[in-house]
C-alpha positions in Angstrom: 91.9 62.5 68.6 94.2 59.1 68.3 95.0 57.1 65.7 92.7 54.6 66.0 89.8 57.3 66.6 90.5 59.1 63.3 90.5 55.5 61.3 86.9 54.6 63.0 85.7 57.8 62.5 87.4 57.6 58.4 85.7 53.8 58.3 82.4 55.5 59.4 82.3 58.3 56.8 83.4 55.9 54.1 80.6 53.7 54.9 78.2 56.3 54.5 79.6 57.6 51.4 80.8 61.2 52.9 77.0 62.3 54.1 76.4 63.7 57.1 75.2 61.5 59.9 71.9 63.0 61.7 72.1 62.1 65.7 68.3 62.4 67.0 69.6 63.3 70.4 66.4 62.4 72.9 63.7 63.1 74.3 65.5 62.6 77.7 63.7 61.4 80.7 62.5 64.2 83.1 65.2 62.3 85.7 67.8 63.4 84.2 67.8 67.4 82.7 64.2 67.2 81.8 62.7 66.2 78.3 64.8 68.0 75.5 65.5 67.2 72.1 68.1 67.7 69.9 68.5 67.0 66.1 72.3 67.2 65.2 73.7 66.8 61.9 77.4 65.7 62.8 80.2 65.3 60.4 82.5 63.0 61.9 82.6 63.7 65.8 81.5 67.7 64.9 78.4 69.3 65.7 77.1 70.8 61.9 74.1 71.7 62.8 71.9 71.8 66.0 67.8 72.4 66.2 66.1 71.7 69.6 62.7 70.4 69.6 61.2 71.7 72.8 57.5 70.8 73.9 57.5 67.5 75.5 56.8 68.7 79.1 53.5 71.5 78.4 51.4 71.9 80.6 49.4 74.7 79.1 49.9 76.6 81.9 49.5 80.1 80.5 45.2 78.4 79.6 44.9 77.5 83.3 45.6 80.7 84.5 42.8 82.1 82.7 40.2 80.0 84.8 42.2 80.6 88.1 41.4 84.2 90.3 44.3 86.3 91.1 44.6 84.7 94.4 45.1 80.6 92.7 47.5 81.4 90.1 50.1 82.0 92.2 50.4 78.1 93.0 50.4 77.8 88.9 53.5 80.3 88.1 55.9 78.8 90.8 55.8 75.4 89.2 57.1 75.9 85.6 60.7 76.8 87.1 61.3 74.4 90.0 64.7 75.8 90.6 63.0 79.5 91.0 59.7 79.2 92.8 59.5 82.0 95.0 60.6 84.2 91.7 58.1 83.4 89.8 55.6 83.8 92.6 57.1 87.5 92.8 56.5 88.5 89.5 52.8 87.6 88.9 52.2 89.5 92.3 54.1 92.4 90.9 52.1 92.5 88.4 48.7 92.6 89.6 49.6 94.9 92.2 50.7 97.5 89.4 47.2 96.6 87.7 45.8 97.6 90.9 47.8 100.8 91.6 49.0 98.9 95.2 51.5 100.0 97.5 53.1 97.4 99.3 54.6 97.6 102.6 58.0 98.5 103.1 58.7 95.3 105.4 57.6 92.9 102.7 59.0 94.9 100.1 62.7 94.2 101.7 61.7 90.5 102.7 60.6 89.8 99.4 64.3 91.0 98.3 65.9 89.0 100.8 64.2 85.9 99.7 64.7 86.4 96.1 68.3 86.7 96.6 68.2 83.4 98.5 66.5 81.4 96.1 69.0 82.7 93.4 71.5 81.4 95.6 69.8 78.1 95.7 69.2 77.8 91.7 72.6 78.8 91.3 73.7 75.7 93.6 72.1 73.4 91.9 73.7 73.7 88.5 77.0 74.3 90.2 76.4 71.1 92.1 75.3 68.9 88.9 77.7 70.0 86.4 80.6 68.7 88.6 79.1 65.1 88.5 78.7 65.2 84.9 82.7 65.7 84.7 83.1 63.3 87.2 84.1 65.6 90.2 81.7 64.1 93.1 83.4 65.9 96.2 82.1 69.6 94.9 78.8 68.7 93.9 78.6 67.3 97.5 79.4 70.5 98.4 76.7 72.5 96.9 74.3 69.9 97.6 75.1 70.6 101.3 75.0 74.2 101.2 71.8 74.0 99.2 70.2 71.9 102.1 72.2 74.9 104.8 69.5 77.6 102.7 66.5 75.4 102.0 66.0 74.9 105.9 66.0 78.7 106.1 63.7 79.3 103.3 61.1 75.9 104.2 61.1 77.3 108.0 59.8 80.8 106.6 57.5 79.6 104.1 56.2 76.1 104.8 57.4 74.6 101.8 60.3 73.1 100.5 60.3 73.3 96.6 57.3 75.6 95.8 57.1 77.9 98.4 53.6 79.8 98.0 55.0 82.6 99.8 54.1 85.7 98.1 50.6 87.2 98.0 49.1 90.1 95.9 49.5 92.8 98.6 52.9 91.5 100.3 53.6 88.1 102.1 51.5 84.9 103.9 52.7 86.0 107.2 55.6 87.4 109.0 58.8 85.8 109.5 59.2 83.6 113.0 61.5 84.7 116.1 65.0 84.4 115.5 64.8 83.5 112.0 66.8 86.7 110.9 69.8 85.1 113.4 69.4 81.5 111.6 69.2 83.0 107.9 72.7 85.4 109.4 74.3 82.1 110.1 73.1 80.4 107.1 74.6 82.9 104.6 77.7 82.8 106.6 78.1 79.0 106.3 77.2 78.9 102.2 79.4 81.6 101.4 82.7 79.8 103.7 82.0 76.5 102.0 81.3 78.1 98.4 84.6 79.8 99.2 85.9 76.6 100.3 85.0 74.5 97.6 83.5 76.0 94.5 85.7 78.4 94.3 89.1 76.4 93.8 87.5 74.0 90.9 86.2 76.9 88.7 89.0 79.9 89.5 92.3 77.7 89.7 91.4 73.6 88.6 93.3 73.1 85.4 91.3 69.8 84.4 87.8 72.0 84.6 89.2 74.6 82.6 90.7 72.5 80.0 87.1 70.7 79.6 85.3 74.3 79.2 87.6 76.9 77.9 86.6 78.0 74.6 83.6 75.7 74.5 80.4 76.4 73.6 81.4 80.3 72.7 77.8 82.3 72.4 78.8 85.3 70.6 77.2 89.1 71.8 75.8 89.5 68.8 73.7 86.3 69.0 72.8 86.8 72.8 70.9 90.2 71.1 69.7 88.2 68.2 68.1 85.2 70.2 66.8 87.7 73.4 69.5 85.2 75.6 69.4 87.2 79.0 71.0 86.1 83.0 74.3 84.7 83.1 74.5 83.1 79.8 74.1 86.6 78.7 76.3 88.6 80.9 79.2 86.1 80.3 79.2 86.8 76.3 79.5 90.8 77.6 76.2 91.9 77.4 75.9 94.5 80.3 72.2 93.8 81.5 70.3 93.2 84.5 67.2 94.7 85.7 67.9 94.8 89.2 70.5 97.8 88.0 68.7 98.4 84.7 65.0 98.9 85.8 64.9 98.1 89.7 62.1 96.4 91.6 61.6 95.6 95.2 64.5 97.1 97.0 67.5 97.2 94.5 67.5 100.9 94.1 68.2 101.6 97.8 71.0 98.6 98.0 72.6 100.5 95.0 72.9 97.6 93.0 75.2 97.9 90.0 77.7 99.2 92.3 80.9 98.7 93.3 79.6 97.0 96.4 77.4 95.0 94.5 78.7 94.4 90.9 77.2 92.9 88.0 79.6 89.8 87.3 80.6 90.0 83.5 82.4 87.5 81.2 84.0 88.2 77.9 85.1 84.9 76.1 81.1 83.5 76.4 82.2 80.2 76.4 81.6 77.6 79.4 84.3 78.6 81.7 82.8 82.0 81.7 79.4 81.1 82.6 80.0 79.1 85.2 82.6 81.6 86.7 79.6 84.1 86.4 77.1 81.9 87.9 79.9 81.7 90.5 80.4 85.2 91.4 76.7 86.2 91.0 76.2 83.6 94.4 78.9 85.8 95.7 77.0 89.2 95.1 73.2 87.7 96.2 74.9 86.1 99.6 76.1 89.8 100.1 72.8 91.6 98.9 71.2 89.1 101.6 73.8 90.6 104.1 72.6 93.7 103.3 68.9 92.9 103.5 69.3 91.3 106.7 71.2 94.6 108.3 67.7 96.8 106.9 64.7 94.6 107.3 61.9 97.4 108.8 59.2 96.6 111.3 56.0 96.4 110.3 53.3 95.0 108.5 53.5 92.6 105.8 50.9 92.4 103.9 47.4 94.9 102.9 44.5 93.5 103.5 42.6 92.5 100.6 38.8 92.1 99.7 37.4 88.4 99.4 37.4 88.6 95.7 40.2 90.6 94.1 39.7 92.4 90.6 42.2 94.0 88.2 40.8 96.9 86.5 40.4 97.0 82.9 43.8 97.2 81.6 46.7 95.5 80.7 50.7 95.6 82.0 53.9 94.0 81.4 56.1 93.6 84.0 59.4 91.6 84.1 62.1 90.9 87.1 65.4 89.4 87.0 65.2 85.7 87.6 68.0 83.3 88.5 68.6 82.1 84.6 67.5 85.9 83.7 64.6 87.6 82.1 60.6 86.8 83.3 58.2 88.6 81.7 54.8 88.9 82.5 52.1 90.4 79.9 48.9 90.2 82.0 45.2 91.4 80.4 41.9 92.1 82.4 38.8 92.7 81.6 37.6 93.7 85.0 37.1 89.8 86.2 38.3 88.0 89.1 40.2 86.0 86.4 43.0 87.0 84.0 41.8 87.3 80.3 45.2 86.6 79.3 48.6 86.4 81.3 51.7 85.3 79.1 54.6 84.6 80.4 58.3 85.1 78.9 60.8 82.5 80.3 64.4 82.7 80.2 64.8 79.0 79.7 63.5 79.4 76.0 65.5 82.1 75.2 68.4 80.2 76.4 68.1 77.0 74.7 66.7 78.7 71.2 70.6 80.1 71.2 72.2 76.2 71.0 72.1 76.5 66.9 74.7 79.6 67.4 76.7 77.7 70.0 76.7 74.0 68.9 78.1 73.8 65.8 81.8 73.2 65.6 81.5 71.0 69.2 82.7 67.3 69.6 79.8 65.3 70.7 82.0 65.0 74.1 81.5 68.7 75.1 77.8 68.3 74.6 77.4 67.8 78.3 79.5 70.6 79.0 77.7 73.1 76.7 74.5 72.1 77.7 75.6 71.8 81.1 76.6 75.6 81.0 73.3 76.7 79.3 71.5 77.3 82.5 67.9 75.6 81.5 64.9 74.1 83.0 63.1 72.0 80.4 59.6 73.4 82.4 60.4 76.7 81.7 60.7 75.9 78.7 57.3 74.5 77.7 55.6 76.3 80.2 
């Protein structure tokens, strides 16, 4: 800090007779990072204390569900992450398909890993593409936003839709994929992961200016990753070893062997900025090769089982959880027999996530907010659900 800083910031205290100054930090506007809140009690230029106030964007989702059949609720759960639509799709399918003791076929089974991979890729982008700007770096956020467009044909050509793709069905997929798109998607994978290489790569592995503005910022201890249920990369860069892909596999993660040395689970061990963002990094690495590998096993066959006109769970209930882009979904979903849910609840990484900031705020100058929140990994929707 410079001279003139440290009198302004001794004039300030000194004017408020040594108390703490409380910084109502928002509600942002859903333009920017979406509508959060923060309430930080600073003393001088430092973080003391940080408490977010979440609810600004509910939309009660987890309600409307309950008046939706099995087949509508779909289009609800691929909303409240925008970044992660087809993910969310997958894991309310999964989990009325284990309700109903279903065995889906192995061609949808391996295109539904394919496309999960790809729309990791794609969430993943997107915050490597924003941060950038926020430091001022335009040319690799450029980048990503490119690369992002290079999948999103891919993905909108399969599915029909752009941001929410409605792709997944209780029973498999909407339809097959067209001719040739197994070539395009080849090519499109090959093109992300030469300009990722290309441009990504350099700022975040060797650019001295973005690791001076996030090592040893933000630090989110192991201990409070456990404490706060953090999970994804903010997790795995504070050291904690988990993702259920390896951990409890779905889809087809068991037969790509991931966890392996062909497909690792990238790790941090400082759990400050630099370290999430260099896992983020490396995790688009590992879901542009599990894609590869996808591509290179994709059976013939159908897609889908054909359902009755109205589908009912049985009595029951089941919890079944995947491994999302920003980390752990959890679905807890109750019938009664009806062609409704009586209760699906979801768990959201997002929430996990930003409950944690009161561990990893304090101590920060107001100018690393960005960077901390930045390296988070949040959307405010999946917050408030």
């Amino acid at each position: 800090m410079s001279d003139l800083e440290q009198r302004t910031v001794a004039i300030g205290a000194a004017a408020l007779g040594g108390a703490d100054l409380v910084l109502d930090l928002g509600p942002q506007h859903p333009s920017a990072h979406g509508v959060l809140r923060l309430a930080l009690t600073l003393d001088g230029d430092r973080v003391v204390t940080a408490e977010p106030i979440v609810g600004y964007m509910h939309r009660g989702a987890e309600k409307l569900f309950e008046v939706r059949d099995y087949r509508q609720i779909v289009v609800l759960a691929n909303r409240h992450d925008w970044l992660s639509a087809f993910s969310n799709e997958l894991g309310i399918v999964l989990a009325v398909e284990r309700m109903l003791g279903m065995e889906v076929p192995a061609r949808a089974v391996w295109l539904r890993t394919l496309l999960a991979e790809l729309n990791r890729v794609l969430n993943h982008l997107m915050f490597l593409a924003a941060f950038p700007l926020e430091l001022g770096a335009t040319a690799p956020a450029l980048s990503a936003f490119r690369e992002r467009e290079t999948l999103q044909r891919v993905m909108e050509e399969v599915s029909g839709g752009r941001v929410h793709y409605m792709f997944n069905r209780v029973g498999g997929l909407k339809e097959d994929v067209p001719a040739g798109w197994f070539d395009r998607t080849r090519t499109a994978v090959a093109e992300v992961r030469r300009q990722v290489l290309a441009d990504l790569d350099p700022l975040i592995r060797t650019d001295q200016d973005f690791a001076q503005r996030t090592k040893g910022i933000g630090v989110l201890p192991a201990a409070a990753v456990a404490s706060y249920g953090v999970s994804g990369p903010v997790a795995r860069a504070s050291g904690f070893d988990m993702d259920l892909r390896r951990d409890d596999p779905y889809l087809a993660y068991a037969e790509l062997g991931f966890g392996s040395a062909d497909f690792p689970v990238p790790l941090g061990t400082a759990g400050d900025a630099y370290d999430r963002f260099r896992c983020l990094l490396d995790q688009v690495h590992v879901s542009l090769d599990l894609a590869d590998a996808c591509l290179d096993r994709i059976p013939s066959g159908a897609v889908n089982v054909k359902l009755p006109k109205t589908v009912r769970a049985p009595e029951g209930h089941t919890y079944c959880w995947t491994e999302n882009p920003l980390g752990v979904m959890g679905y807890y979903l109750v019938s009664r027999g009806e062609k409704t849910p009586w209760r699906l609840a979801m768990r959201t990484a997002s929430f996990n996530n930003v409950a944690a900031l009161p561990a990893v705020l304090p101590g920060t100058r107001i100018a690393d907010l960005v960077t901390v929140l930045g390296s988070m990994f949040f959307v405010v929707g999946d917050i408030d659900k």
